[in-house]
N, C-alpha and C positions, 0 to 999 in steps of 0.2 A: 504494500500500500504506500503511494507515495503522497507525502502532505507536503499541505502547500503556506505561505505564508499567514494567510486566515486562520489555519488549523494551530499556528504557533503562537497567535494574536491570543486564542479561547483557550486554549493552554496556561496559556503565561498571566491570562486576565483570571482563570480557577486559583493557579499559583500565590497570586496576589490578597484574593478574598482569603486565602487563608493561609498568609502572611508568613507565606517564603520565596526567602530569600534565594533563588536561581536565575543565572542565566541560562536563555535556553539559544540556541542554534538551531538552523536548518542548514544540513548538510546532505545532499543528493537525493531530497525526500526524506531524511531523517532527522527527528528532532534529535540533536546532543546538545546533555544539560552538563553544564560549567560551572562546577562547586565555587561555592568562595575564595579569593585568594589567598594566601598564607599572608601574616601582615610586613614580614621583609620586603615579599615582594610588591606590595600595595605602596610602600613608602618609596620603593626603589619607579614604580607607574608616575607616582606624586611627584617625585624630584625631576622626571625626567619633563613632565608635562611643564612642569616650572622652568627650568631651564631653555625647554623647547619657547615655550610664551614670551620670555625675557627677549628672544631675537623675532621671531614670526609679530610678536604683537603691536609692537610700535613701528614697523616696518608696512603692516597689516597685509603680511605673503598669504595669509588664511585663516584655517581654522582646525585647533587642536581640538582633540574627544579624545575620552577614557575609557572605560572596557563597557559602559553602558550604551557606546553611542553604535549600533548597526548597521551595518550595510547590504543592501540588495544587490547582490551582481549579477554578472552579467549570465550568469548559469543558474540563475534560481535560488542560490544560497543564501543565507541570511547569516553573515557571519559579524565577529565583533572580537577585532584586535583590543590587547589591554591599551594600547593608546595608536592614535592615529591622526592624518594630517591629509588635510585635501586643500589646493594652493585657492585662493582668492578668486581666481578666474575659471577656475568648475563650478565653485558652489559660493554664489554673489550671497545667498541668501541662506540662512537655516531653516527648515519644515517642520512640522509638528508631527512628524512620521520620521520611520527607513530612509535614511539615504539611499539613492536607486542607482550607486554608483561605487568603483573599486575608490578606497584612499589613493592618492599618492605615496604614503608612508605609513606603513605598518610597524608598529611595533609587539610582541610578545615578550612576555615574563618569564620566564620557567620557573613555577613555584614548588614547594617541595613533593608535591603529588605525581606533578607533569614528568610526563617521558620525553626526552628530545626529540623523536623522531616525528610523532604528531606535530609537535609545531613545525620545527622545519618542512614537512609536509604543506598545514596551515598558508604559510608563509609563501613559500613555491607558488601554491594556488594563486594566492592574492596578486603575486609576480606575475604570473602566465594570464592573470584579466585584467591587467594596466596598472597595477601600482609599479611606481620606479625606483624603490626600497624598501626592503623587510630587513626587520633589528631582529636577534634574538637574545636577550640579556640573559644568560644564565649566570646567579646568586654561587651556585655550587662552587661553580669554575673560577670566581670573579674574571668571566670573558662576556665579551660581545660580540657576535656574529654581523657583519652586514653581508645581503647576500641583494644581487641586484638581476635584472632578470636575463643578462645576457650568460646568466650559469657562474658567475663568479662571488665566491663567497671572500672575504678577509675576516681575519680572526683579530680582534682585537684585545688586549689586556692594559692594566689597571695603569701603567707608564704611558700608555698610547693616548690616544686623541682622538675623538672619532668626528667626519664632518660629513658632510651630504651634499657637495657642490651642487649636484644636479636641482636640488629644491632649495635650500639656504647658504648661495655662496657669502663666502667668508665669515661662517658660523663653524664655531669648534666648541668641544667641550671635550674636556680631561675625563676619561673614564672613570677614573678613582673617583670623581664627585658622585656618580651615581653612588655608590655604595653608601649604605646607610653610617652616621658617627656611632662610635661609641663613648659614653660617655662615662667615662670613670669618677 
């Protein structure tokens, strides 16, 4: 049986009335429900989106969303990176619905539940329906993956720098900021 975005809407509106907390997906006519984050990596979504805002928003390149924000693509899916970026000139305006479009930039968490391979899967997809970069922040590893859709991944760690000429030229940030402080 394959469902379709409606079938997710009446889902997720039951979900609500009795007040849990899921994300749900639609993945090739299947609902996939998206447990909570771990809170490392929620903080690690937060710093990134703050960082990201710092340069995109007084520039006004777009518009950043968190794991809540959805999107409809181009294959039917209804998927929702933990943060994402679509530039200015796709989307002039925000809707009271689904975006009906791929981000430009995807980002994923890997939180302690996550398997890598699903997201990097995730991630691929979003590439192959027009996004122009997927992040995958693994907490574990302290690395960052950027992988773009011509098949080329870079692996980055905590000395590096990561930037995204193609969407925020001459925007960088130091790896090591994502990582949460500790405070002694």
């Amino acid at each position: 049986m394959t469902l379709t975005i409606r079938d997710l809407e009446k889902l997720q509106e039951k979900l609500q009335e009795e007040q849990r907390d899921y994300q749900l997906e639609l993945q090739e006519g299947n609902i996939v429900v998206v447990g909570p984050s771990d809170i490392e990596s929620s903080e690690i979504g937060a710093e990134f989106i703050r960082l990201l805002g710092n340069w995109v928003k007084p520039r006004r390149l777009g518009r950043r969303f968190d794991y809540s924000g959805e999107f409809i693509m181009s294959n039917t899916d209804l998927r929702a990176p933990n943060v994402s970026f679509v530039s200015a000139e796709r989307l002039k305006r925000t809707v009271r619905d689904f975006a009906n479009l791929v981000p430009d930039l995807v980002v994923e968490i890997k939180s302690k539940t996550d398997r890598i391979r699903p997201i990097e899967e995730k991630i691929k997809l979003f590439l192959q329906l027009g996004a122009q970069v997927g992040i995958l922040i693994n907490p574990d590893e302290l690395t960052v993956s950027v992988y773009r859709p011509n098949g080329e991944m870079e692996m980055l760690a905590s000395e590096d720098k990561l930037t995204i000429p193609e969407l925020f030229p001459g925007w960088e940030i130091a790896i090591s900021e994502l990582w949460p402080p500790v405070f002694e």
